[in-house]
N, C-alpha and C positions, 0 to 999 in steps of 0.2 A: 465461547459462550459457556459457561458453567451452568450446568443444567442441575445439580443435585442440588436439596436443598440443605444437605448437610455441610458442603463447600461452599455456602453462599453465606459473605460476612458484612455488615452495614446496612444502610440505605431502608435502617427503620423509617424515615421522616419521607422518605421519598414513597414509600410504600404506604404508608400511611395517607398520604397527600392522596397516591392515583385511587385507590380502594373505598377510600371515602366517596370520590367523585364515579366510580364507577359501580359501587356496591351500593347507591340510590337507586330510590324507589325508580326515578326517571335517570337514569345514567347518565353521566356529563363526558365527553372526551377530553384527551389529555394529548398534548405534542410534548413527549419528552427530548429535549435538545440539548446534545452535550458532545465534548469534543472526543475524538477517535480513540477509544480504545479506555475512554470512562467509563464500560460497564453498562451502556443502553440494555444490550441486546440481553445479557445474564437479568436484570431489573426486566421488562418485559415477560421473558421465559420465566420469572420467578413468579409473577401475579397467576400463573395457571396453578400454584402451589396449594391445594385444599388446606395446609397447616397455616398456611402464611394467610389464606383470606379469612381465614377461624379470626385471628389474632386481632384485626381490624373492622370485620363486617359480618353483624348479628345474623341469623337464621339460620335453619336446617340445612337446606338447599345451597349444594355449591353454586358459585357464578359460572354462567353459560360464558365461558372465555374458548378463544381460537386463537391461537399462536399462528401468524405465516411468516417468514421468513424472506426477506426479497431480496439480499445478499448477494448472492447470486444468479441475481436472476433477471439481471438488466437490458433483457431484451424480451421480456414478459408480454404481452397481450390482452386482450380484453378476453379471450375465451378460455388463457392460461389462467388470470385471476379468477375466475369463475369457479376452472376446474382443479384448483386447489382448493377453494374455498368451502366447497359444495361436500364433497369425502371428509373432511374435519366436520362440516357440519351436521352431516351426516353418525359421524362418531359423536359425537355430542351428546346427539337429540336421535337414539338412534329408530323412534318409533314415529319419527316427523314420516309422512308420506312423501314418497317422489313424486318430483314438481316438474319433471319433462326436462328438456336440455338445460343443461347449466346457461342461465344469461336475466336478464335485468327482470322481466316476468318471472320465472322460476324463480329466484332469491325474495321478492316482492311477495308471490304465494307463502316460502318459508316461513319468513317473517308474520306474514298474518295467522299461521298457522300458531307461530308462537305469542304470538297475542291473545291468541283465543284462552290458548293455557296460560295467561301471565307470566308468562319466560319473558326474560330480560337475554339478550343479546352481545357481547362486547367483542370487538376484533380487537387484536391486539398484531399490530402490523411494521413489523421492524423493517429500519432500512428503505422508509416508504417514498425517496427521495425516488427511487429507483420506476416510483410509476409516477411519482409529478412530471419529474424531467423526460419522459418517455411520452413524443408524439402518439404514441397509438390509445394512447388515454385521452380523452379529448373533455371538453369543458361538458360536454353530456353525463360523463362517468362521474365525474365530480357532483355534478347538480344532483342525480340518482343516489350517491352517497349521503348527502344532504337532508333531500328531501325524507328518506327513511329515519334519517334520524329525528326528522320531526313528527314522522305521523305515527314510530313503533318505538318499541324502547330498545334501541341499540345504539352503541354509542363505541367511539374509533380508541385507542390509543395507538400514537406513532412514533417514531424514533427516529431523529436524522442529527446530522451535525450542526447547522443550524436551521431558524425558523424555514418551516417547508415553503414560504409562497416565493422565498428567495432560489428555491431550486425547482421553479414550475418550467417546463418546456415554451408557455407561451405570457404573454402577457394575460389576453385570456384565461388563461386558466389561473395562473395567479391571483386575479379577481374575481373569482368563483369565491360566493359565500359559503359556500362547505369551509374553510378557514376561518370562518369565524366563529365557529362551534366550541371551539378547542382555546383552553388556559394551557400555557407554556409554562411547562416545569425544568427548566435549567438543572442539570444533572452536575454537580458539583464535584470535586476530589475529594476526599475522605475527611471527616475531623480527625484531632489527633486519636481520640478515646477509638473509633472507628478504625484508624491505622495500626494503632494499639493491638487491637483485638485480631486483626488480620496477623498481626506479626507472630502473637502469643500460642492462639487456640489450636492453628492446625499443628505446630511444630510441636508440640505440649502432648499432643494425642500420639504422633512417631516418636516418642521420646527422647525429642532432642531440642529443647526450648530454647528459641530465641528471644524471650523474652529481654535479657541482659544486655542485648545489644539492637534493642529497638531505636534509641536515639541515632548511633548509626547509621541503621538503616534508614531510618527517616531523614538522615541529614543527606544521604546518596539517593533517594527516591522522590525528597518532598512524600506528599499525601495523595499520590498518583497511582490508583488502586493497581494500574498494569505493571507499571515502573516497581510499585513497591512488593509486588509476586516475583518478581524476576530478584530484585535484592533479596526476598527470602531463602527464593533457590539457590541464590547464589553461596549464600551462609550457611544453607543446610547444607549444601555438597560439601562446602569447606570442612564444616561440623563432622561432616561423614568422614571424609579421610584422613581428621586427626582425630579421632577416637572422643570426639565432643571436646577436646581441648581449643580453648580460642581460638580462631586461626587469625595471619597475619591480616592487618588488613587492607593491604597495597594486592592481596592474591585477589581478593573477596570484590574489589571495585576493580579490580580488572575482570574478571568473570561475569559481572553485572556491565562493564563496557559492552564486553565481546556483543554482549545479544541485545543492551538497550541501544546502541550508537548508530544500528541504520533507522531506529525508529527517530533519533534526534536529529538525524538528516534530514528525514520527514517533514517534521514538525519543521524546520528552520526553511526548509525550500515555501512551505504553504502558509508561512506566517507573512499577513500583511505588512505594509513596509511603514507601519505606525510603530506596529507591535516588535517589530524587529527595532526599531530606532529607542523606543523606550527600554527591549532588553538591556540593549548595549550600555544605554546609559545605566541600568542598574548595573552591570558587569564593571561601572566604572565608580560605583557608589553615589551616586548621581540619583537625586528623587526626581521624580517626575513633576514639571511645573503645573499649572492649573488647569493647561491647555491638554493635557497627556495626562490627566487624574482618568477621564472614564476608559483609556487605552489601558493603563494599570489597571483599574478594577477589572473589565471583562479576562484580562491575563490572571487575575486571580482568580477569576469564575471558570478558567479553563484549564487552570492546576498550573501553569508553568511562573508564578510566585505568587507569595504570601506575603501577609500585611497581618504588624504585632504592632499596636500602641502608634498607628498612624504611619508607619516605616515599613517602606516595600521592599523586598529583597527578592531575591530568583529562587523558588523555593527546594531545588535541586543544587547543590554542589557542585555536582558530578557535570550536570546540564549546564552548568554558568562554565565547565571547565570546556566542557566540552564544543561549547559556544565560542570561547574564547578561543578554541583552537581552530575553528573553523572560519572566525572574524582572518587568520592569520594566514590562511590557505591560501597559495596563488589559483589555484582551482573552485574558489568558492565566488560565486559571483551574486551571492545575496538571496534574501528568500524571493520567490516570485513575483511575490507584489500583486495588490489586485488595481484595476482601474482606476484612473483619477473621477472622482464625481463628473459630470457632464464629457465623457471620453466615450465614446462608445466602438467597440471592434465593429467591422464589418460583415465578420462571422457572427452569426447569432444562433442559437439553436430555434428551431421554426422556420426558421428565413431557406431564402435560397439564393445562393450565389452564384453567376454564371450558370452553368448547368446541373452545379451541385447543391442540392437539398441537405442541409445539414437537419439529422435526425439527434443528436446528442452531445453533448460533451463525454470523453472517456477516457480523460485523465490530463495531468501537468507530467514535465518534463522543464531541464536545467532552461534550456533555447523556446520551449513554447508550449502550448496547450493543443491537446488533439480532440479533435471530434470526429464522429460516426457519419458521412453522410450516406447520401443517394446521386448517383451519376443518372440525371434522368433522360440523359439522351442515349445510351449506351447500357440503358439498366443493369448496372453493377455496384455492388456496394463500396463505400473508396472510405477510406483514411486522410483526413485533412490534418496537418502540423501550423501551426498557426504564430510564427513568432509573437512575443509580447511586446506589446506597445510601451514597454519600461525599458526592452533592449535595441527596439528598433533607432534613438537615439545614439547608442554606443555602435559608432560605424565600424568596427573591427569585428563586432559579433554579427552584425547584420551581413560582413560580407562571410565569414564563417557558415552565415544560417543557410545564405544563397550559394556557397561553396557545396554547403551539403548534398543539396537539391539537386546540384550541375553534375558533382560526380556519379552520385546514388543513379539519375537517370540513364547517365553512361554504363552503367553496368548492369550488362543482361544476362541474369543465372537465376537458374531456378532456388538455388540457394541462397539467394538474395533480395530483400525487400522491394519488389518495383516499384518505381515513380514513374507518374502519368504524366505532372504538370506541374509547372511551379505558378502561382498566379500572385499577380504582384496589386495587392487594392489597398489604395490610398497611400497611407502610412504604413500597412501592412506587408506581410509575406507570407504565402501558405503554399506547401507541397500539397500535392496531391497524392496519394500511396495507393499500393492495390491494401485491400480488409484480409486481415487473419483472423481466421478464428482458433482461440487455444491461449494457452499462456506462455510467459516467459519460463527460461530456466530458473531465473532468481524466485518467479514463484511459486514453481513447482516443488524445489529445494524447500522451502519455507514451508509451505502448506503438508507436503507428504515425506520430508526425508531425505535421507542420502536417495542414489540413485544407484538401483546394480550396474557393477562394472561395466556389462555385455551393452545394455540399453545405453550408457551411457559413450560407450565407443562408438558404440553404432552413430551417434549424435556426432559426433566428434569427427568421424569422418567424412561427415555432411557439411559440417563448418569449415572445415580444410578445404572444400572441394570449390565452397563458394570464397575465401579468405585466397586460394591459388589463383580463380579466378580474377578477383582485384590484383593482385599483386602484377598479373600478365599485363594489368593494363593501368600498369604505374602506380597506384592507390594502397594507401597503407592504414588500417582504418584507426589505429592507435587509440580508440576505449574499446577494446574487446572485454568483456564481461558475463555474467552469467544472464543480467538484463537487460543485455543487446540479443541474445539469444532465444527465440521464439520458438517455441513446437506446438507447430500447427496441432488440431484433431485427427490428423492422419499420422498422425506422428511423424512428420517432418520436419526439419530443423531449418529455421530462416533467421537470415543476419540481419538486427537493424544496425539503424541511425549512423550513417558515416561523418556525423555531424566535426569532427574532429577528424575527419581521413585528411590525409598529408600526401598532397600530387608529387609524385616523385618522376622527375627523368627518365628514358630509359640509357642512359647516358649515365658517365662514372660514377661511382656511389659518393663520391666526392662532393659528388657537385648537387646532391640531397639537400633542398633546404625547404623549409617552409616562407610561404607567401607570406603568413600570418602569424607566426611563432617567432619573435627573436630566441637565440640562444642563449640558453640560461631559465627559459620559462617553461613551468609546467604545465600540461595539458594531459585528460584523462582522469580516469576514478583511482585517488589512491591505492585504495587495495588490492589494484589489479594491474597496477605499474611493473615494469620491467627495471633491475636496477640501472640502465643507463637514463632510462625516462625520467627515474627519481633524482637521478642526478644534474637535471636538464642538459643531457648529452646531446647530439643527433641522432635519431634510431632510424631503424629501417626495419622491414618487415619482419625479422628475426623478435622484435622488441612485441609484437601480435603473438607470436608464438611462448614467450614467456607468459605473458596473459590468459591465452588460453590452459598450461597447465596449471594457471590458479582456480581457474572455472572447472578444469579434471579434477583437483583436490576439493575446491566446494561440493562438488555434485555426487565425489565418493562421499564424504565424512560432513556435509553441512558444515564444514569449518572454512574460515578462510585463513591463509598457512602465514599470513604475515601480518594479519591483526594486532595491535597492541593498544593500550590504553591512550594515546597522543598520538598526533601528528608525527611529530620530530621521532620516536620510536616504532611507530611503524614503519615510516622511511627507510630509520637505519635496518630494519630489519627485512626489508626489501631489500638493502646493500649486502648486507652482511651475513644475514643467519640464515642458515640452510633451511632447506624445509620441513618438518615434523615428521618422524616414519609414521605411516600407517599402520603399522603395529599398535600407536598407541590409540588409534581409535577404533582399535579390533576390526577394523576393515581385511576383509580377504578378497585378495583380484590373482590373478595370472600374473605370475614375476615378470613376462614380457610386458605387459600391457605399465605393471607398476616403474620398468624400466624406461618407457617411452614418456611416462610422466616424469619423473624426475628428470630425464637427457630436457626438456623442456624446459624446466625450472633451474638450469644452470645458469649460475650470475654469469658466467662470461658469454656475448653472444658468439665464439666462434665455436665452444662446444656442445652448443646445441644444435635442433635441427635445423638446417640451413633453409630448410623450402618448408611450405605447407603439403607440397606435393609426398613430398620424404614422407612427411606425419601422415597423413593418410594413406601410404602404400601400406607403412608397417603394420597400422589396427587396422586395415581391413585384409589383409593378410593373417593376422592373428585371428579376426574373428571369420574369416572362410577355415580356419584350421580349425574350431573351433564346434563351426557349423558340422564340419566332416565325422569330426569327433561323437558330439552331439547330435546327432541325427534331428532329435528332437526341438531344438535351439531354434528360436528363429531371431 
């Protein structure tokens, strides 16, 4: 979120739009809806800006605006909304009198309070999906929301991906009139004059303008405010280390690959299978017939193409390449897909199944959707995996999804994801998982950075511990990754999804084969492939162990060591090229520790570590020497 208002470029008309509606005498709310990473939450944080509300809405008096943030905050409450609400409001209006506990009387006294002064009121509440889809909000919360806005002058703006009554936890509540309050303003990708200006102004101020190569960037970005930050960076860096002389620009669209291509995995796994079916036909020059016009326009209203003189194109380049290469992946098994009209899952969020109370959805995956529930016989909170009803036809995955569930429950270690149950309803299949709370490695990396060596071994001999544990009992999980990798709040390291684990013998390594993998096919996340993986060789647990020190090199340097702009070159470079010194990302570790990552990342599997056992004697040996050394270390 860009908070300063000297970094903030465009989204005059958008600004304009909410300021008018909410800088009335009687305030109007506003649902801004636009797709991930179009700039809601910076648009929001900007309307608190006294320069910005000068510009659009007459008087003295700034607007009584409250920014909350629900981001993070997807397990919020009715007394947690409150007791955020209440200390901003507080800051505000700092001479409002205390109204007793924070809760629906207290805010109701506020409000009257600021009636009495002709104060106007406006929440400005990003990310507000986070309390529709959340049971603990109930169709009362909503009504109370409502009714204030008709008997005081305050009035909501919110921010989600799309329309909020389609992310309500109940049907109920989706049919709550508080929704009707609110005109939906569509948060659109940049015009050109607007791309323009992002390209020019800030680079012009560092003295190093890209203005010369805006078409460029715009042909590698489209009009994608996120995409088109990351192309700038990417041009300024170049700019930087040729002394401002051009730089090549096969360097420039591989640097802008490296960090936009897991957002384009994003996007391609969560695009419905209309919008997927229409890319493709643009990737083939191919217009969309009459039938597939409104799937192109919303694709236009969500940045991933554009339309000049009636002709739709992919408005990204790099994205149509990128697409293309993932159309060609034996690894890619299509975007997710959402429900067919009249299809309904058996998991619903509200409902309860068996004995489990599903309280949320919390996220997609390649094999299925998880949700949050409630074990309400055993009061525990569990993890439900939910295959999709688009894969449960493909019987190879479905036995794959039931694969997963058989071995994951066969393996008991504290280092590894428990399974409760696998429950098989209707056309369905859903695990049952024990709840973590915490994130992955992959977004710990992302969010805060490399990771210190020390913290980071320590993790690593956790994974080893739980990865030896499989291995003793024939299982090879074959996607090791940085996002199978979970640290708990205790800072614990847990292995998920053996969704691709490979039952192995314990019997001649010979006789190693998959159930489900003929030879020659790939299986697993490219970047994190072993070169006999990539070669559809046969692997064995050695081929776990090369993956892992791909996840020691991301978690030192936030790099991944074998990246490239394409498929077919990142592969070869899985085969072929060695790995990056750490020197060049001024990382500094313990030459032992840097020793036992590369013995890892050896293309040949006989010169590396032969066990997981090995890899974790050696770092947690280095770090008891370490500890000794260090008194202080923990």
């Amino acid at each position: 979120m860009i908070r300063d208002p000297a970094h903030f470029f465009g989204r005059k008309r958008e600004l304009g739009y909410i300021l008018h509606r909410i800088g009335a005498e009687r305030p109007q709310s506003v649902s801004v809806v636009g797709e991930r990473r179009m700039g809601k939450s910076s648009l929001l944080f900007h309307l608190t800006d006294r320069g910005t509300q000068q510009q659009f809405v007459t008087g003295s008096e700034p607007l009584g605006v409250i920014f909350l943030d629900f981001q993070q905050l997807r397990d919020i409450n009715l007394n947690d909304f409150f007791g955020l609400l209440f200390p901003s409001l507080q800051r505000l209006y700092p001479d409002l009198p205390e109204a007793g506990p924070p809760g629906y009387a207290a805010f109701q006294q506020q409000l009257e309070e600021l009636k009495q002064r002709g104060r106007a009121l406006v929440l400005l509440l990003d990310e507000f999906d986070a309390v529709t889809s959340n049971p603990a909000f109930s169709r009362e919360f909503f009504s109370f929301l409502r009714s204030a806005a008709n008997h005081y002058a305050v009035a909501y703006v919110t921010s989600s991906k799309v329309e909020l009554q389609r992310l309500c936890h109940s049907s109920e509540v989706a049919d709550s009139p508080f929704f009707n309050i609110f005109s939906n303003l569509h948060l659109r990708p940049f015009s050109v004059e607007e791309a323009a200006e992002l390209i020019r102004v800030p680079s012009e101020k560092c003295g190093l303008s890209l203005e010369p190569f805006t078409e460029h960037i715009v042909d590698m970005a489209g009009c994608f405010p996120f995409f088109l930050q990351i192309a700038c960076c990417a041009y300024f860096d170049c700019l930087t280390e040729t002394g401002g002389k051009p730089p090549e620009r096969d360097e420039v669209e591989s640097r802008f690959l490296e960090e936009a291509s897991p957002h384009y995995d994003y996007i391609l796994e969560h695009l419905s299978a209309d919008s997927f079916r229409v890319l493709t036909q643009l990737l083939s020059l191919v217009q969309p017939g009459p039938e597939s016009i409104w799937v192109a326009a919303n694709l236009v209203k969500e940045g991933y193409v554009s339309q000049e003189s009636g002709v739709y194109k992919i408005a990204s380049r790099l994205f149509a390449q990128h697409l293309k290469a993932a159309i060609s992946s034996s690894d890619f098994h299509g975007p997710s897909g959402r429900r067919e009209s009249g299809s309904r899952s058996a998991v619903v969020v509200g409902t309860t199944v068996q004995q489990y109370s599903i309280l949320s959805k919390i996220g997609e995956g390649g094999m299925g959707d998880v949700y949050r529930g409630q074990d309400t016989l055993l009061e525990r909170p569990v993890a439900l995996k939910v295959i999709k009803q688009g894969m449960i036809d493909a019987e190879i995955s479905k036995k794959r999804f039931l694969q997963e569930a058989r071995v994951s429950a066969a393996l008991n270690h504290p280092r590894i994801t428990s399974v409760y149950e696998l429950l098989e309803l209707q056309d369905e299949v859903a695990i049952v998982m024990e709840w973590l709370e915490g994130q992955t490695l992959k977004e710990k990396v992302t969010k805060e950075g490399p990771v210190d060596w020390r913290q980071l071994a320590s993790w690593m001999v956790q994974a080893c511990e739980g990865l030896d544990a499989a291995y003793r009992q024939g299982v090879i999980h074959r996607d090791v990754k940085s996002a199978n990798l979970f640290i708990t709040k205790s800072n614990d390291l847990k292995i998920l999804d053996f969704g691709l684990a490979k039952l192995v013998p314990k019997t001649s390594p010979d006789l190693w084969q998959s159930q489900l993998t003929s030879q020659g096919a790939l299986l697993g996340t490219v970047d994190y492939m072993s070169p006999e993986q990539a070669c559809g060789q046969t692997v064995d647990h050695r081929s776990d162990l090369f993956s892992l020190g791909i996840v020691m090199f991301e978690g030192l340097t936030g790099k991944l060591p074998f990246r490239r702009n394409s498929l077919p070159a990142t592969l070869h470079a899985i085969i072929n090229d060695p790995a990056p010194d750490l020197d060049l990302f001024r990382i500094r570790v313990d030459e032992r520790f840097e020793r036992v990552l590369y013995r890892l990342l050896e293309k040949q599997a006989n010169k590396r570590y032969q066990t997981a056992a090995q890899v974790r004697r050696d770092v947690d040996e280095l770090l008891r020497a370490k500890r000794g050394f260090f008194g202080w270390w923990k």
